[in-house]
C-alpha positions in Angstrom: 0.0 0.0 0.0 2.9 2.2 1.1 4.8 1.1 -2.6 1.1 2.3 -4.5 1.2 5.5 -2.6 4.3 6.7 -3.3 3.5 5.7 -6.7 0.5 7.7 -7.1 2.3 11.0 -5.8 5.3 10.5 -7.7 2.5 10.5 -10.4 0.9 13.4 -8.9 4.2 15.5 -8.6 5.2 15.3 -12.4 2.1 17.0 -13.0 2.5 20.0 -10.5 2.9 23.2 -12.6 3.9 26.9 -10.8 0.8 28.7 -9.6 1.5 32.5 -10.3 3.4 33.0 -7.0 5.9 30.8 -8.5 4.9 28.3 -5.4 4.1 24.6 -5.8 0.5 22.9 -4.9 0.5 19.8 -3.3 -1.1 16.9 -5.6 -4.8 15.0 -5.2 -4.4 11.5 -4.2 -6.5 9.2 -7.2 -9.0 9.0 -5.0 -9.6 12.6 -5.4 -9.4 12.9 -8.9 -11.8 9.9 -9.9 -14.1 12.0 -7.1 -14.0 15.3 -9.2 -14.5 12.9 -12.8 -10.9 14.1 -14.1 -9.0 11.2 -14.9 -5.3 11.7 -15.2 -5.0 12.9 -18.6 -8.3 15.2 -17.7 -6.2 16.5 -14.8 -3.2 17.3 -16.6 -4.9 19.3 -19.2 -6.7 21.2 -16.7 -3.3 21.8 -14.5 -1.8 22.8 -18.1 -4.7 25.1 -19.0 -4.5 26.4 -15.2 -0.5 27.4 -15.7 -1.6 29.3 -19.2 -4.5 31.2 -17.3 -2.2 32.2 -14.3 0.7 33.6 -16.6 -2.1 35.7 -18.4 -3.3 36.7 -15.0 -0.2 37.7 -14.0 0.5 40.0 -16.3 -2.2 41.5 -15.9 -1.8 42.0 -12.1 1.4 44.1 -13.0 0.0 46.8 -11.1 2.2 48.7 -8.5 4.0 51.3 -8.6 6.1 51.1 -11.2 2.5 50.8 -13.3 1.1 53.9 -11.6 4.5 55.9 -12.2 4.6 55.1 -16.1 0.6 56.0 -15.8 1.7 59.6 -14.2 4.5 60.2 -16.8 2.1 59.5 -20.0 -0.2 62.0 -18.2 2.4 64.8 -17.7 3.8 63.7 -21.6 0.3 64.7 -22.6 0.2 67.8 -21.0 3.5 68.9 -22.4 2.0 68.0 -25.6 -1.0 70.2 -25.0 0.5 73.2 -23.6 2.8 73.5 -26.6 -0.1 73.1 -29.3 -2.0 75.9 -27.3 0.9 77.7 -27.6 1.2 77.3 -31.4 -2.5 77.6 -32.1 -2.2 81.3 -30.3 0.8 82.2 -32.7 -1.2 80.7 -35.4 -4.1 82.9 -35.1 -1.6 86.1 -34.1 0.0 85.5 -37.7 -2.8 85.3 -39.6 -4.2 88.2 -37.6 -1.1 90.2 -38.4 -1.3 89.2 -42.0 -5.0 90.0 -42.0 -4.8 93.8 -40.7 -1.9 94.2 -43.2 -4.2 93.5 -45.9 -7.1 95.3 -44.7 -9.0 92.5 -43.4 -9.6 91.3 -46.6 -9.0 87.8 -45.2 -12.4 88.2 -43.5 -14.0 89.1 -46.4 -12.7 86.4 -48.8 -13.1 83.4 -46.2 -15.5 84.5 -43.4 -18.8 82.1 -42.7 -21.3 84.0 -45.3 -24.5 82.9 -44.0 -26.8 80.4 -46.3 -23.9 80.8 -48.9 -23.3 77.1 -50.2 -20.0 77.7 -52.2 -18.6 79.6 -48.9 -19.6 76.4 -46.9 -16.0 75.0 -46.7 -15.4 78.3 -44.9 -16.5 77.2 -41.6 -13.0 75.6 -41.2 -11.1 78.5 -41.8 -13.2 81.4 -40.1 -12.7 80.4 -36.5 -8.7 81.4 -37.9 -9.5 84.8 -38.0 -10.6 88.3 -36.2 -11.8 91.2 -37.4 -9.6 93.3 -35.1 -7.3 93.8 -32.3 -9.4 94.0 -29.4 -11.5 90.6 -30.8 -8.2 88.7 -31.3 -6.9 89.7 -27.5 -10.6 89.0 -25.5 -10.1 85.3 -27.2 -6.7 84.6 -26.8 -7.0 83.9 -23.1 -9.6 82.1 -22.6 -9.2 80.1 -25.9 -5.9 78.7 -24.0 -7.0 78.3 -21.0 -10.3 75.9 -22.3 -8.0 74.7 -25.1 -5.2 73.2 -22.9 -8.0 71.6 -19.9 -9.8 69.8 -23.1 -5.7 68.9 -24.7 -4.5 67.6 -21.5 -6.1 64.4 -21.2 -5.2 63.1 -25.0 -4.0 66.1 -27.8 -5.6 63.5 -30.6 -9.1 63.3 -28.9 -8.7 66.6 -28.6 -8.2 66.9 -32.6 -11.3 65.2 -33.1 -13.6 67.3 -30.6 -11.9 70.4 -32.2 -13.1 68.9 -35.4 -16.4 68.4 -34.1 -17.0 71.9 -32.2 -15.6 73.6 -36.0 -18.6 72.0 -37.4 -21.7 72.9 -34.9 -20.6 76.0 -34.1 -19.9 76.9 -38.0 -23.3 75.4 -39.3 -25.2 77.0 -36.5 -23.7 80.3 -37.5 -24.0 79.7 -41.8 -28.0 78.6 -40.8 -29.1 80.8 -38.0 -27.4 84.4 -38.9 -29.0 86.9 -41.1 -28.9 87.0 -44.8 -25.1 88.1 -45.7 -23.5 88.1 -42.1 -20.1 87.6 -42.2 -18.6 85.7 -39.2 -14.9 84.8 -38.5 -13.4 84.0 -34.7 -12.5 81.2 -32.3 -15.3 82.2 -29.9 -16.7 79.2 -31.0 -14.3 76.7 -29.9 -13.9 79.0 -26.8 -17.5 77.5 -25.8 -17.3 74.4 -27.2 -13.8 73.4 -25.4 -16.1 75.1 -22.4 -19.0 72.6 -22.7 -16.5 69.4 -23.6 -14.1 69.9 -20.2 -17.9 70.2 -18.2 -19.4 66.9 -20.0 -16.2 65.2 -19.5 -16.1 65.6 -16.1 -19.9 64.8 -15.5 -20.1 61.8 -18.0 -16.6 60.0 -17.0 -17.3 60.9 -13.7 -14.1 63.0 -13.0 -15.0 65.8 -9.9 -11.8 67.4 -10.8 -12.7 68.1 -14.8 -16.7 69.1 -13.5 -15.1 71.7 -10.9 -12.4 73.2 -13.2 -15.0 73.7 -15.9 -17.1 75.5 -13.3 -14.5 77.4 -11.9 -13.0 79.0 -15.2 -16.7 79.6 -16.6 -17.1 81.4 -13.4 -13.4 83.3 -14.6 -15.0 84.1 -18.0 -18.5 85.0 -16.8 -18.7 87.0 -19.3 -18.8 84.0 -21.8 -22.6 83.2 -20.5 -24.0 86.6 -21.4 -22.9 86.2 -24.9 -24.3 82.9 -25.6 -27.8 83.2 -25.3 -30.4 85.5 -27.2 -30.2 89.1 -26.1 -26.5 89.4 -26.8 -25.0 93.0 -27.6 -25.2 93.6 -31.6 -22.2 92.2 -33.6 -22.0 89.2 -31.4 -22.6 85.9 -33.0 -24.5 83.9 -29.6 -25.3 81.7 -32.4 -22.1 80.2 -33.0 -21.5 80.3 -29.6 -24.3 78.0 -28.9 -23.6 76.0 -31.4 -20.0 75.5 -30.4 -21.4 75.0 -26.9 -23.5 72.2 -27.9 -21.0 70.9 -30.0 -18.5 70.3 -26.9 -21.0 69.0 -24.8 -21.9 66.2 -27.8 -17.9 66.0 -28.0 -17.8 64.8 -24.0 -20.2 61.8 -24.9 -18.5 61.1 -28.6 -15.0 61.0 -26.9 -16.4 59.6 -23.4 -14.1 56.6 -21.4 -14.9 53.5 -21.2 -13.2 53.2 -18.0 -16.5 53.4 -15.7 -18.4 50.9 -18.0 -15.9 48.1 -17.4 -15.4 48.3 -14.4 -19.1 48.2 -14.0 -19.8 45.4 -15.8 -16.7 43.4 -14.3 -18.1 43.6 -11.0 -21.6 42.7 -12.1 -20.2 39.4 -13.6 -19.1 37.8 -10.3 -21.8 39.0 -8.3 -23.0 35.9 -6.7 -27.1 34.3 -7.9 -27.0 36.8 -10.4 -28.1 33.7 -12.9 -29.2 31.3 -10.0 -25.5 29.2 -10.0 -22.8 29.7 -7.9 -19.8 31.1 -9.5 -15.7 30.6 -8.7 -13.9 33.5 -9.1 -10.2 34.2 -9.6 -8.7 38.0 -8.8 -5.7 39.2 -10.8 -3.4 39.2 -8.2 -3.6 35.0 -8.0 -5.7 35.1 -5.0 -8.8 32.7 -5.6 -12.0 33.6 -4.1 -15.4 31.6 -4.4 -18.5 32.9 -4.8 -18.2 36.8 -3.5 -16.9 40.1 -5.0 -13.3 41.1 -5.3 -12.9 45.0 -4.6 -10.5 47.2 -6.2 -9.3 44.2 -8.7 -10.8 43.0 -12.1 -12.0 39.3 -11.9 -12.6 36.6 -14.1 -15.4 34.7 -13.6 -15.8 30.7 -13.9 -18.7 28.9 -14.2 -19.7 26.1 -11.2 -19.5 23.2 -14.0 -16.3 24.4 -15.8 -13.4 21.5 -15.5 -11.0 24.0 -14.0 -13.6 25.3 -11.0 -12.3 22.3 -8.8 -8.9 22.8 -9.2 -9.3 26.9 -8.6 -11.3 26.1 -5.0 -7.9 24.0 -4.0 -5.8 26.6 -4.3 -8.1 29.0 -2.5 -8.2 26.1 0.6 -4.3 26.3 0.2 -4.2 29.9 0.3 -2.5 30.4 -3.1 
């Protein structure tokens, strides 16, 4: 009996494989196995299958702070990026502004929005480019940073696309809404609609920190609410600032995170008599945990009749 024993762990023992601790399990006597209907071929797939799963887990538990500190420079990378194209979008605008006055604002002229005009269309690209004077190109300059580099900071090519996508509402609502052969040129536009993306950004991906700042510098630029809505003093285009408005706050929901909606439904799927059957669960640190919720780590949910459930709820009695 002794001889048999030894045999059956020496058996046992050529199947062990590293759990992702790099520590060894002890092995199931026969007995054990013909209980759980894995035979030893069964069994060795599964421990095979078991060693593939835990290296994917951990890599995926790589998270420490090395992780966190690669997260923070990416972050601070992006802001670079941001703050120096703020910085050439001003001197863009001042050039053209120079070049403008120098030719008698005929730049306004030949590529302002012309309202209703279909061959002047294409204009709506250009016009937020240009002023019609001094004082116009210095009341926008500020705050067009300001809102430009809290939208830039967080990703300077989903920025790209929400600037695309404030050009558009904000010049449409200004080529349908103004008065037959109104010209209008300026970046008060994307002032608004970089306004109205930082707010829904921080109310749709839930950041407090984006919602507040948004609030905070509207409050700054007060003066940016009285010239959006109908009433505004005569020469100011509250269309197009509506437009750009509404624009940005579409932009917060086009180029919204997905962040909040995986880890929602990650912590739905291991949430236990959700479907009336018991579930295993395995965290990504290697930490096996049946039947409950894992908090502040992603899970992976196994089924009660998968081959590998078994062999999970051993190494949770072990402690591995």
């Amino acid at each position: 009996m002794i001889t048999r024993w030894r045999e059956r762990r020496a058996e046992a023992s050529a199947t062990a494989v590293a759990v992702p601790e790099g520590r060894r399990f002890p092995p199931w006597p026969q007995a054990g196995r013909a209980q759980r209907g894995l035979g030893a071929e069964g069994n060795t797939a599964a421990l095979a299958s078991a060693r593939k799963t835990g290296e994917n887990v951990s890599m995926a538990s790589q998270t420490g702070p090395g992780t966190s500190r690669r997260a923070a420079e990416i972050d601070v990378d992006e802001a670079r990026k941001a703050f120096f194209l703020m910085v050439g979008f001003i001197a863009l605008i001042w050039v053209l502004q120079v070049a403008n006055w120098a030719d008698s604002y005929r730049l306004d002229t030949d590529y302002g929005i012309l309202s209703r005009s279909v061959s002047r269309l294409p204009d709506i690209f250009i016009a937020p480019f240009l002023h019609f004077g001094w004082d116009h190109i210095e009341g926008n300059s500020g705050p067009l940073f300001v809102f430009g580099l809290l939208a830039a900071y967080r990703g300077v090519v989903r920025f790209l696309g929400v600037t695309l996508v404030v050009i558009i509402t904000s010049g449409m609502a200004a080529w349908l809404f103004e008065s037959n052969g109104t010209v209008t040129v300026g970046a008060s536009g994307l002032i608004f609609g970089y306004f109205g993306y930082v707010l829904a950004r921080g109310l749709i991906d839930r950041n407090l920190i984006d919602a507040l700042i948004a609030i905070v510098m509207g409050l700054s630029y007060y003066y940016l609410v009285t010239i959006a809505v109908p009433g505004a003093p005569a020469g100011i285009s509250w269309k197009g600032h509506l437009g750009g408005l509404v624009g940005g706050l579409a932009a917060g929901w086009i180029f919204r995170t997905r962040r909040g909606r995986a880890f929602r439904q990650a912590r739905t799927a291991v949430e236990p008599g959700a479907t009336g059957t018991a579930t295993t669960a395995v965290a990504t640190t290697g930490t096996a945990t049946t039947g409950a919720r894992t908090t502040g780590t992603a899970t992976m949910p196994v089924p009660k009749g998968h081959p590998r459930a078994d062999l999970y709820k051993e190494l949770d009695d072990m402690g591995l």
